[in-house]
N, C-alpha and C positions, 0 to 999 in steps of 0.2 A: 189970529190962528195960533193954535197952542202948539208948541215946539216938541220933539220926541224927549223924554227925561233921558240923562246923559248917564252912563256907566261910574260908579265911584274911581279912585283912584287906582285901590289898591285893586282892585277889578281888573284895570287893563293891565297893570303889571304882570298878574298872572294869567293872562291871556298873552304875552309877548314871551313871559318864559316857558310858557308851553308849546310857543310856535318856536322857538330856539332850540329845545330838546328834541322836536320832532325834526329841526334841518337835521343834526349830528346822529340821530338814528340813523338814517336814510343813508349819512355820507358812507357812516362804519357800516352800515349794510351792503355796501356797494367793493369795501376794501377792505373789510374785515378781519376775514382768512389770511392777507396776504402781512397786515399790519399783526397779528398775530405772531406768525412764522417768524417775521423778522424781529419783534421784540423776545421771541425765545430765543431764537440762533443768538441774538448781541448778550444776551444772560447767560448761555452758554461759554460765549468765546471769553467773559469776564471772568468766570470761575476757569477756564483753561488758563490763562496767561499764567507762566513759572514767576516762581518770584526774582528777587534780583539774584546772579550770578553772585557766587564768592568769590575773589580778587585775590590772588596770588601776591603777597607779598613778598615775600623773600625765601629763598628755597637756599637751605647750606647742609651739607654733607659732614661729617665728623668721623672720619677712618681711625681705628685703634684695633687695637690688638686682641683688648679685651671685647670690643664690639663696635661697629659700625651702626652711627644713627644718621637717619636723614631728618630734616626739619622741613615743613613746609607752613610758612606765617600766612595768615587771611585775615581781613578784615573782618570774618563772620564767619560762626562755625558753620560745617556741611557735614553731609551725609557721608558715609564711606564703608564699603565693604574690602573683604579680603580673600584671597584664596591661595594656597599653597599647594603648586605641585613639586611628586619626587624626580620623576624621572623625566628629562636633567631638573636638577631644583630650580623651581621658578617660584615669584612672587605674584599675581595680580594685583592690583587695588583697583580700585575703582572709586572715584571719586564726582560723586552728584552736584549740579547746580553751578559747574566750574565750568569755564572757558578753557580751548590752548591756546593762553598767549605765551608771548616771550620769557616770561620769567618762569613759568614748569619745562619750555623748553630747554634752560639754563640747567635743572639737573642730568642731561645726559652728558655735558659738558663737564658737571663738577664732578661726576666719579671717575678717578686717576684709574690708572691700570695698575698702579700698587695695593690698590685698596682690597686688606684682607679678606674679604669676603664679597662683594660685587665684581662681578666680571661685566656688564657693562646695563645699561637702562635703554628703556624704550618707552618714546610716550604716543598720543594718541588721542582722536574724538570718535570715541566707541558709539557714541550716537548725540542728538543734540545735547547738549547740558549734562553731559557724562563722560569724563577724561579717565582713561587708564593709562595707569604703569605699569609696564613690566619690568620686574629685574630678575635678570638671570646672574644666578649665583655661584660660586667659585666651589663651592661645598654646600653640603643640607644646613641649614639652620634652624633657628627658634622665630618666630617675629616675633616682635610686640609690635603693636598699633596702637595709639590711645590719642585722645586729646587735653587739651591743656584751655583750662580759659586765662583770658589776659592778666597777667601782671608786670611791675616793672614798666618797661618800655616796651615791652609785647606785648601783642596784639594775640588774637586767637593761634592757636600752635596746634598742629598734628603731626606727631611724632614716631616713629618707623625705628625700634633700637633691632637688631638683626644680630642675634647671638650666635655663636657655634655651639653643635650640639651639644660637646664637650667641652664645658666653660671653662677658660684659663686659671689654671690652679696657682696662686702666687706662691707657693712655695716651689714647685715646680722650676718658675720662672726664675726660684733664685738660686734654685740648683742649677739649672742651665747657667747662667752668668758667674758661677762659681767654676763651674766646667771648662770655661773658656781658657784656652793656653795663658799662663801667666806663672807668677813670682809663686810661691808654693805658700800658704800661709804658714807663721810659724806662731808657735803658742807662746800665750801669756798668761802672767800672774792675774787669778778671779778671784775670786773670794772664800773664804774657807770651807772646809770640808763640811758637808754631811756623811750620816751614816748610808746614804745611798750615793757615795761618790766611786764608792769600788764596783768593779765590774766592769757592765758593758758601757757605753759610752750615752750619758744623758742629754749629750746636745741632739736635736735632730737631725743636723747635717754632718753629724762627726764621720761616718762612716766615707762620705766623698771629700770631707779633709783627709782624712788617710790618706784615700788613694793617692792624695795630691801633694803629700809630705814626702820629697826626695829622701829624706832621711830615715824615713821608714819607721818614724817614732809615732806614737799615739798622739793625738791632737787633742787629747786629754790624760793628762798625767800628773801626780803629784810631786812636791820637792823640799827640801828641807833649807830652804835658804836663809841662811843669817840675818835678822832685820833688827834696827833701833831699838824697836819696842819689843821688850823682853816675852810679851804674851805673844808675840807672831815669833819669836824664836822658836818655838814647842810647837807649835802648829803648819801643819806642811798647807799647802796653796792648793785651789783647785785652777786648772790651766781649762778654757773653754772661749770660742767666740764670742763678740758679743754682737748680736745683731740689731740694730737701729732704722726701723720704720721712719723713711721722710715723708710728708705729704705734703704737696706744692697745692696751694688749697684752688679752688673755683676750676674752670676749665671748660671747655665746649661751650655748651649753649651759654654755660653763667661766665660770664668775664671778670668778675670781682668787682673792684672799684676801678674806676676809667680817671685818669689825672686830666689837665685842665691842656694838655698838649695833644691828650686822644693815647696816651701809656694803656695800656689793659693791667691790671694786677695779676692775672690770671701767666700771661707771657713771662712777666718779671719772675714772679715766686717758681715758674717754670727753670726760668735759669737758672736762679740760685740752686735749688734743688738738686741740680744735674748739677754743678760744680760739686756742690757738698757732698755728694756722690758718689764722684770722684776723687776728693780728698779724702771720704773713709776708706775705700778702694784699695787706697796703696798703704791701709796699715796694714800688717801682720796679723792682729789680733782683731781685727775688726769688716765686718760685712755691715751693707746698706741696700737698704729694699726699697723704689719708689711706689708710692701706691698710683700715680702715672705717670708715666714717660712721655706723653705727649701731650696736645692738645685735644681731649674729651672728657666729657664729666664724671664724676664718681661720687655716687650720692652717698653723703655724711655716713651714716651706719658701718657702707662696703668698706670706707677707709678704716673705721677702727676694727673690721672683719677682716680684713687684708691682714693689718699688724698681727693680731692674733692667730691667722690662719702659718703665718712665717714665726712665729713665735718669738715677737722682736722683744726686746729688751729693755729699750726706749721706741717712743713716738714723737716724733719732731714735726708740728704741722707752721710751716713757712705762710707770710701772707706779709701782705701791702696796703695796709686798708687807706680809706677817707673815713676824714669828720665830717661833719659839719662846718666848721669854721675852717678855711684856709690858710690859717696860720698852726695849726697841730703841726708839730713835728717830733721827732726821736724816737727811738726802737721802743718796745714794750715786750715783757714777755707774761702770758700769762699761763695760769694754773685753773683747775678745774675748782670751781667750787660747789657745797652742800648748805651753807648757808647764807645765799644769797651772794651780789654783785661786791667789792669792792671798790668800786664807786659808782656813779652814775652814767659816766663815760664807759666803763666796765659791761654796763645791763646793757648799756646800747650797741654798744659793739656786739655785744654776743647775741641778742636778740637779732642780729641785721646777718651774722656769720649763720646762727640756723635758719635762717630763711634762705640758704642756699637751695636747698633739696627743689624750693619751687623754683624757683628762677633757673635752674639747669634741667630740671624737668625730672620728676620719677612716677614712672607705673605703680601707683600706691595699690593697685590689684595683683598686681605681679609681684609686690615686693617680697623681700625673704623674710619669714615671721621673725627667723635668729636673731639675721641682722636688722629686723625693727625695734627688737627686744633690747638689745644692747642699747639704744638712745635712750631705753629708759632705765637702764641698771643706774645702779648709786657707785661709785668708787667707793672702796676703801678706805679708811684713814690714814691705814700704811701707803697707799696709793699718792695720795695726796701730798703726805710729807716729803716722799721719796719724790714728789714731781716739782713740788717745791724748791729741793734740793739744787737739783738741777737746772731748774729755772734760775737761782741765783746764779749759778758760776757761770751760765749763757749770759745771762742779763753782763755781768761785770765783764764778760769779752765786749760785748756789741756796746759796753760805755764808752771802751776804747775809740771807737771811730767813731764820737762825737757825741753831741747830746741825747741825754735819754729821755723820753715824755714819760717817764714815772722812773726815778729810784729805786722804786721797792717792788716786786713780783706782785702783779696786778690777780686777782678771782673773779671768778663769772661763771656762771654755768653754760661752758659751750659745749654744743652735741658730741665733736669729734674728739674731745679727751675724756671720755667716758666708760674710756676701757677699765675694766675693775683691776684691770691685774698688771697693768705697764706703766712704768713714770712717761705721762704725758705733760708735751707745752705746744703752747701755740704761740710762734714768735711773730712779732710784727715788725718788721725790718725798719720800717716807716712810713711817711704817711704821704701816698700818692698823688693826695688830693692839696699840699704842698708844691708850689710849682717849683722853687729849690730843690726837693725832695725828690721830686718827679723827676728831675731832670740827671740826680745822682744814681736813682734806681733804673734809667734806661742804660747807665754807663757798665758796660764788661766788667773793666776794671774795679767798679765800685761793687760789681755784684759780686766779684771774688772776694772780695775786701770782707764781705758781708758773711760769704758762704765760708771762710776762714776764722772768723771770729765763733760764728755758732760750734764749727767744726770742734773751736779749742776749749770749748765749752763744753762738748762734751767729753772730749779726751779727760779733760779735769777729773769733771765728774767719776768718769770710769774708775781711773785712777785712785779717787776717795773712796769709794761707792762700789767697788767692784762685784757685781752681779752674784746674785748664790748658783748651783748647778742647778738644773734643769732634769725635769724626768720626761721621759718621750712620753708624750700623750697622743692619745689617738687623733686623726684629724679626715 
């Protein structure tokens, strides 16, 4: 009996995957609609989920006179709006993708009741993944809001500077400190006449020396006094202030160079400053302007804007730097240069002193064209000689109290001696980053030591050098 012939191979394979295709028809016939719905809603909920929150790292306040900045550091930048109301002046911000934890509640804590301008903060979760601040303010102000991407040891930065409407005019403020009850200034020997030395009075604060002259004599006057040199016999003196721009360099956000004990440069060059301050203070013939008094930053350009804006005479910019090697030590002083560094150690420094402006942060949108202008002006040659000058006979006080890391007046193109029209230097007291050194520049006593020696540096100076008269310019 003959047998039925048997189906090939591939025959029943596709007879069993066509009975497979038809179970899974059936199943999804059965659940279709409902496997549907649920693979859309889980597509959906994938594209809702926010991404990760930004993290509040450190929230620090900076109160000054000139302006009030608030900082707040993130691991990642965020979203942020702003709105200013007048009446009473308030801030909002609004801040996306943030949490309230403890560290944004830290800023209603860090604003004092002194501070110029903030009368107190308010924070908040305006809805999920959206924190507001409010600050109500002491007076109307300006804000700036910007952000900062990472440099240095910071991470993301958004920064809140909070101006008054009417910015602090630094000559103003040295009138005010001039005004203050004291010793009366009296005049000194300047430098000889020009033809525009009669009349009215060339300095710009002569007219509030007057007032302040018990004697009632002009705070500009000429005289005929007997001298050595037979050519300054015949020649009468011009009598005039001289006013001397300090800057204690870094501040706020930028701390300078940190020594190996945790020193800030920023603190130190602060004191000296405020000594030397007070040393020119109690001359007669001599006023001193800081371009800060306190702990906030001042970006490079404002300081050589400041001097100019008081129409100083000298620029004295203090600092505390590190090397690289821990063994650098002794004061430096240096000068502006036009044809490159003076040495290698010279580029690096001053390559590391202009990259202040980012490490303390500036609104490059906001900035002032003036004052971005002047970083690029060139000095004068006259400029330069005359800053020179005075760089020596500083440099030769500050040998006195010990070793110097360069003998001779060091060159570099730093931003902040770039004033075309004032003898600038930038002193370097010493090297922070020195743990010896470090440990002399935390010292009072050494910081007088310090703020004394530049002081008679430039007493000298004056003295050799004494200033030409001045014509009031507009400002």
């Amino acid at each position: 009996m003959n047998e039925a012939p048997k189906h090939p191979p591939s025959r029943r394979r596709w007879l069993k995957d066509q009975s497979s295709k038809l179970t899974q028809h059936v199943a999804l016939a059965r659940v279709g609609p409902q496997a549907i719905k649920l693979g859309f809603a889980m597509s959906l909920s994938l594209l809702s989920l926010p991404s990760r929150a930004s993290t509040i790292l450190s929230v620090r306040v900076w109160p000054a006179k000139d302006y009030t900045r608030v900082t707040l550091e993130l691991d990642r930048p965020l979203k942020f709006t702003q709105n200013l109301l007048s009446y009473p002046p308030r801030l909002f911000i609004d801040l996306e993708q943030v949490d309230l934890d403890s560290e944004i509640r830290e800023l209603v804590s860090k604003v004092k009741s002194d501070d110029p301008y903030i009368a107190q903060v308010r924070v908040g979760q305006l809805r999920p993944g959206v924190v507001r601040i409010v600050f109500d303010m002491k007076e109307p102000v300006k804000p700036q809001l910007f952000a900062l991407e990472p440099v240095g040891s910071y991470k993301h930065r958004l920064l809140l500077d909070l101006y008054p409407l009417n910015p602090v005019d630094p000559l103003k403020t040295l009138l005010d400190q001039l005004a203050k009850p004291g010793p009366a200034p009296a005049p000194t020997v300047g430098a000889k006449p020009s033809s525009q030395a009669a009349g009215p009075s060339s300095d710009p604060l002569a007219d509030l020396i007057k007032e302040r002259d018990q004697s009632g004599k002009s705070a500009l006057k000429s005289e005929s006094k007997p001298e050595a040199n037979s050519e300054q016999k015949t020649e009468p003196k011009v009598i005039r202030m001289v006013t001397i721009a300090l800057d204690p360099g870094h501040g706020g956000e930028d701390p300078g160079a940190v020594g190996h004990a945790g020193t800030y440069e920023k603190d130190v060059v602060l004191a000296i400053g405020k000594l030397l301050h007070e040393l020119i203070a109690q001359e007669t013939n001599m006023r001193a302007y800081l371009t800060r008094d306190a702990d906030f930053f001042v970006p490079l350009a404002t300081r050589v804007e400041k001097a100019r804006r008081v129409q100083a005479d000298l620029f004295v910019s203090i600092h505390a730097d590190a090397f690289v090697e821990t063994t650098a030590r002794g004061a430096s002083v240096f000068v502006l240069s036009d044809r490159g560094a003076s040495s290698t150690a010279a580029r690096w420094l001053a390559n590391k002193e202009n990259g202040a402006d980012l490490i303390g942060g500036v609104n490059l949108k906001a900035r002032n064209t003036e004052a971005a202008k002047i970083l690029l002006d060139l000095s004068t040659t006259s400029q330069i000689r005359d800053s020179t000058h005075l760089a020596e006979v500083v440099l030769a006080q500050l040998g006195g109290l010990g070793n110097l890391h360069k003998s001779s007046v060091e060159k570099a193109g730093f931003a902040v001696l770039r004033a075309p029209d004032i003898p600038s230097i930038l002193v370097e007291t010493a090297f922070i980053s020195n743990p010896q050194e470090e440990a002399r520049l935390s010292d009072p006593s050494y910081q007088r030591k310090i703020a004394k020696a530049i002081f008679n540096g430039i007493k000298r100076y004056i003295q050799k050098h004494p200033p030409a008269p001045k014509q009031r310019t507009s400002t």
